[in-house]
N, C-alpha and C positions, 0 to 999 in steps of 0.2 A: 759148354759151360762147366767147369770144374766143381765140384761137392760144398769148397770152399764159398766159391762166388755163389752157388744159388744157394747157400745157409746164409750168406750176407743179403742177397738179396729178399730171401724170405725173412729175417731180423728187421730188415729195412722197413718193408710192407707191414711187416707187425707192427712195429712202432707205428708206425704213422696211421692205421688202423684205430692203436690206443689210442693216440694223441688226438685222433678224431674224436672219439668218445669221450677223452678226458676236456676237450673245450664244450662239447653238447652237455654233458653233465655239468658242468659249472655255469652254463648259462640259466639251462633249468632248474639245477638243483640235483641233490640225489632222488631216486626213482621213488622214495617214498615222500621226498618233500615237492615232487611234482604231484604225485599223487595226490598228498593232502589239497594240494592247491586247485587241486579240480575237482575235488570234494568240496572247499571252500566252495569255489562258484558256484556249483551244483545248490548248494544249502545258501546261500544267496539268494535264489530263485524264490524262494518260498513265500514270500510276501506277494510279489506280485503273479502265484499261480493261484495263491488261497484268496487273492483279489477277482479270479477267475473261474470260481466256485469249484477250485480243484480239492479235494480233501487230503489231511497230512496221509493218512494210509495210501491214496494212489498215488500222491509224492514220494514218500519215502519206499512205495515200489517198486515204482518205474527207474529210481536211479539208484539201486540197490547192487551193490556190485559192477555198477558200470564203470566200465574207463574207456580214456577217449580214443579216436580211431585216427591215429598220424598218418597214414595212410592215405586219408582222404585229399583230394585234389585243393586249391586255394586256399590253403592255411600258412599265415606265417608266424614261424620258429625261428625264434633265434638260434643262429649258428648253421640253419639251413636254406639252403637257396630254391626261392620258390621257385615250382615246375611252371610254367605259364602253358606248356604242353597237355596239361595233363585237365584240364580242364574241361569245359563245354564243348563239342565240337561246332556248334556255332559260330567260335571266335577262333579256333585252332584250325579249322581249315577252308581248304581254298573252295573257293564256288564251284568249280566241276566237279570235286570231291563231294561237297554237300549234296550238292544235286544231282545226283547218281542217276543219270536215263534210264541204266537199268532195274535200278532197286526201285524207282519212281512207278516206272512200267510194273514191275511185280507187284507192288503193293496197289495199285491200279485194279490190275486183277484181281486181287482179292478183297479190296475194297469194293468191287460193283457185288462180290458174290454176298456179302457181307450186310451191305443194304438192302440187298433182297430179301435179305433172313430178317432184318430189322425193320423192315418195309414200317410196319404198322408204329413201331415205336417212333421211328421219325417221321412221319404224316403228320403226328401230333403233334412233336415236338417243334417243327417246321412250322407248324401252324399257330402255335403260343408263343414262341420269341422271333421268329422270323428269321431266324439264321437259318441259311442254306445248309441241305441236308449234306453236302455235299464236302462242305467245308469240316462240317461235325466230325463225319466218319475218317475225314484225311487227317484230322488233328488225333485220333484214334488209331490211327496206322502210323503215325511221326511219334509220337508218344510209347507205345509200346507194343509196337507190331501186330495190332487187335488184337494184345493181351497174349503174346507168344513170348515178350520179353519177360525173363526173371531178373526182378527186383532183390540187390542183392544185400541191401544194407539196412539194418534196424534205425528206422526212421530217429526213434528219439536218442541212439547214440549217434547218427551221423549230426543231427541238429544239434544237440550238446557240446561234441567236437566245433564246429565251426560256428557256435556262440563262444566258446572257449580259445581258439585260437585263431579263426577263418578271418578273413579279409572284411567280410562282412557282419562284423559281430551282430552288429544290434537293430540288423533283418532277422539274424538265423534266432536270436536272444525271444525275440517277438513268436516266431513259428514255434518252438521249442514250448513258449507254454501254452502256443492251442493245440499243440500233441500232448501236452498233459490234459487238458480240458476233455481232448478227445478219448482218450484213456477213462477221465471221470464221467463219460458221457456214454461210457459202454461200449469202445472202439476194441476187439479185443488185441493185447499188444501184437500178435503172432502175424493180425491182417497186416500192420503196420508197415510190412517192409518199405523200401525209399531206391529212390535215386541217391547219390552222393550228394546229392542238395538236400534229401528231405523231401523229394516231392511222391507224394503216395497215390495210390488207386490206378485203376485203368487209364484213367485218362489223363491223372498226373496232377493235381492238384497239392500246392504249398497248404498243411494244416489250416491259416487264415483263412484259405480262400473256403475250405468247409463250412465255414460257418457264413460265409457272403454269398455263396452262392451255388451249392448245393441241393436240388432239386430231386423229388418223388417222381420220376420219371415211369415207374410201374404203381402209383399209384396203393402200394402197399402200409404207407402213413407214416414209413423211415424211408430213410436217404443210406444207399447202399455203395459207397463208389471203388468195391474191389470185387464182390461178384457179382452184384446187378448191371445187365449191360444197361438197361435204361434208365437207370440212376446213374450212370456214367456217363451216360450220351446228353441227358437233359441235362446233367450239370454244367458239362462243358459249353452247351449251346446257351444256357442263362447266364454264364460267365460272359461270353460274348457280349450279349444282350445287354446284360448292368454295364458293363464296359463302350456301350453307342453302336451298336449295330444297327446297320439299314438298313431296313426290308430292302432284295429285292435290287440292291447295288451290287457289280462287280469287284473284289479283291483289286482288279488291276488287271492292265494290257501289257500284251510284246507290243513294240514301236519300232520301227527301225529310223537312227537318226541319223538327219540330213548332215549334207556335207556341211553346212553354216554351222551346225548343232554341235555340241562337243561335253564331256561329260563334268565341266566344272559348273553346269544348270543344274546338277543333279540335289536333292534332300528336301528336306520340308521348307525351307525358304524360299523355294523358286515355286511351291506350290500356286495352280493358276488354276482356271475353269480347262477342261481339257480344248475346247474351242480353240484358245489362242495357244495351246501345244501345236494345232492341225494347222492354224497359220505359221505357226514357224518350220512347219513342213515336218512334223513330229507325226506320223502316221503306221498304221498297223500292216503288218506283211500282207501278202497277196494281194493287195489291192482293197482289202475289206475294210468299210467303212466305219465309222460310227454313228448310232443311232441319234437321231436329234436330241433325246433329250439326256444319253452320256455326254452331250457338245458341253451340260451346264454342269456337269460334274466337278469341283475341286480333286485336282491332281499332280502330284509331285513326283520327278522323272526319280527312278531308282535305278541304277548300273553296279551290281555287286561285284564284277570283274573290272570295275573301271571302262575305259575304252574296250577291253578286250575278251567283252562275252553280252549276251544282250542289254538292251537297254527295255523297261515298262513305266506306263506310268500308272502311278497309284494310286489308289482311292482313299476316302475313311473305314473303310473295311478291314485296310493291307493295316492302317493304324492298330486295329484292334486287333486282329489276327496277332503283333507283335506286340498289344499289350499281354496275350497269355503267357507268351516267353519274348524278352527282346531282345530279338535278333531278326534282321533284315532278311536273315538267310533260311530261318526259319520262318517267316510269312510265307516268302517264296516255295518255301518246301511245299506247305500246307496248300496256298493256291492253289501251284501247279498240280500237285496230287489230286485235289479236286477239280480239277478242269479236267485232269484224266479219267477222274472215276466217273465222270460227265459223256466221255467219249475225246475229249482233246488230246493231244500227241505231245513231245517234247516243246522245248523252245526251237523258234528258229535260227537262231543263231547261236549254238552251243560257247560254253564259257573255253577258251584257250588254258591251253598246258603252262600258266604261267608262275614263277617262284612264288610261294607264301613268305613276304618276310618277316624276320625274326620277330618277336616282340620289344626287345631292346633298342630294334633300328627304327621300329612304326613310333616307340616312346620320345625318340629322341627325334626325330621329325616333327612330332606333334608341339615339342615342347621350343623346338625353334621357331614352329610358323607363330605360337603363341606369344613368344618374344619378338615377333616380327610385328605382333599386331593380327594378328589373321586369330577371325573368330573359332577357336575349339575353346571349349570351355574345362576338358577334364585330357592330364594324359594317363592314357591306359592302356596302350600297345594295340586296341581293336582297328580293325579298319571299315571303319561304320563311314556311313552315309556323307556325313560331316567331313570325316579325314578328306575321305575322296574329292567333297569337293574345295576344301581347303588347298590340298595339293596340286587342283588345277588350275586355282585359281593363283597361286601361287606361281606355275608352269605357264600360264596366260603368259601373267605381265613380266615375267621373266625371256617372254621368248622360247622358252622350252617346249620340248614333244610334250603335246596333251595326252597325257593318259590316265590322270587321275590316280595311280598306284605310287603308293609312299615307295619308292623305289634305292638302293642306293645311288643312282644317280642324281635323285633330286636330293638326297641326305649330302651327298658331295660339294652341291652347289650350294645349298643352307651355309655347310661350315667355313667354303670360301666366300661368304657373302661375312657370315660372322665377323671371319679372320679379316675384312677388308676394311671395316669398322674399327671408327676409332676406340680404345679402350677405356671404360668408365673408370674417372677415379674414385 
């Protein structure tokens, strides 16, 4: 390349550089009248935090200097295109990725060493809400590697940003002022670090949930949930618990399904007593049974790989488990971690090496079957329960291989089904 060409080329790359800047800047404004605007919002809030028994002194402290974190994952700005990557990794990756045998197995291990040492705190706790000890400690190790993860974001600027500009405004808008509250309520800010959501303490609780359900777990007359382990542990099991937990019920089984069986039965729709699972030939590996009175259990088949990694069915448990975070895949996480810290092994039928697709191709699927008539009710690019089984049912009556996965095959066949339609005037 001659001196000439790569000073053009470098000219070139500049411009376009600025010209980037110069459309971001006029969508937002200049850097100070963005600013103001989010001082705006900011002082907006004031009504309904002083509705909250926040005082103006810890108001006008806590957002004293602060500006927002663009940075953060599921925010939309104009002029920029959201990352869908950059999000949860519940919805960003695939089931053998989430479900790691190995990190599952690690955390195993130190999850049994771990209830040892907590032995006493959860005897009690086990014994006043009824949630399994087992399930507590595994949501303790999914959450923040029994406290080995660092929390890296200042809870009340990441929840200010994403009231401010997040997808979710007026969830994060609600958290945002019970981190002020928590603040007026003697939280000191420094404990405060977050998730990119916002979510704070050991065991990872949205602001809200502090004050719903929050628990004296050591019995000291406050609620501790960033150095008390047992204020951590009993919070997260009384979350449970306010949320329907069943003494004493399984999260959910592996199945292996019959050849008749196929995964467009799969979601809470097809939920049935597990009894008539076992007559459709829906039964658990090795040969092992179910107890008579699992027979009368309410159960709904889940396949997170579609066709192509195992199939369980679920209980009211697996429900609440994915009321803490909802994601299918995190239930599973949590289960299965507890059935290891129990003494249980992986699944038996590991998930397949298969493509994660895009978010753009799962949206645009979803919103054909929707035009189709086929029940999803939101599109959002996740491949939940619903997609899946939309997609087979879809692939039933079409004739097509069942496998339940928004695939570009099935996106192919959508848009010549489209194209083959007559055109609305």
């Amino acid at each position: 390349m001659t001196s000439a060409t790569g000073e053009a080329a470098w000219l070139g790359t500049r411009a376009r550089i600025i010209g980037a800047i110069a459309v971001l800047l006029a969508v937002l404004g200049t850097p100070a009248t963005a600013a103001d605007d989010f001082r705006t919002f900011l002082n907006g809030l004031w009504p309904e935090a002083q509705q909250l028994g926040v005082s103006r002194a810890t108001f006008d402290t806590a957002f004293r200097g602060l500006k927002p974190d663009y940075k953060l994952p599921d925010l939309i700005i104009p002029g920029r295109k959201r990352d869908d990557s950059a999000g949860q990794s519940e919805f960003t990756s695939s089931a053998m990725d989430y479900l790691n045998p190995k990190y599952l197995a690690r955390l195993a291990v130190q999850g049994r060493k771990f209830r040892q040492q907590h032995k006493q705190s959860l005897d009690r706790i086990e014994k006043l809400t009824g949630v399994n000890r087992d399930i507590v400690v595994a949501i303790w190790g999914r959450e923040t590697s029994y406290g080995s993860f660092t929390l890296r974001h200042d809870a009340i600027q990441a929840l200010a940003t994403e009231a401010y500009v997040g997808r979710r405004k007026d969830m994060f808008r609600k958290e945002l002022l019970y981190a002020l509250k928590m603040l007026q309520d003697g939280v000191p800010r420094k404990k405060m670090r977050s998730s990119w959501a916002g979510a704070i303490g050991l065991t990872q609780f949205m602001p809200s949930e502090y004050y719903s359900h929050a628990d004296d777990g050591d019995g000291d007359g406050k609620v501790d949930l960033f150095d008390s382990v047992p204020d951590a542990l009993a919070s997260a099991a009384r979350q449970l618990a306010n949320k329907g937990w069943v003494r004493g019920r399984p999260w959910g089984y592996e199945v292996i399904v019959p050849q008749n069986g196929d995964c467009s039965l799969e979601g809470p729709p097809g939920e049935r007593p597990i009894r008539d699972w076992v007559a459709l030939g829906f039964n658990q590996p090795d040969g092992k049974k179910f107890r008579p009175e699992e027979l009368n259990y309410g159960a709904y088949l889940m396949m997170p790989s579609g066709a192509y990694g195992p199939a369980f069915l679920v209980t009211d448990n697996f429900k609440v488990i994915r009321e803490y975070n909802t994601s299918d895949l995190y239930a599973l996480f949590v289960g299965n971690l507890a059935d290891r810290i129990d003494g249980g092994g992986d699944f038996h039928i590991p998930s397949a090496k298969i493509a994660q697709p895009r978010t753009v191709q799962v949206k645009e699927i979803q919103k054909r079957l929707i035009d189709l008539g086929y029940e999803l009710q939101k599109v959002d690019g996740k491949i939940g329960s619903n997609t899946r089984r939309q997609v087979g049912t879809y692939q039933k009556k079409n004739r097509l291989k069942i496998d339940c996965w928004p695939t570009e095959a099935v996106l192919t066949h959508l848009r010549s089904v489209a194209a083959s339609q007559p055109q609305r005037q």
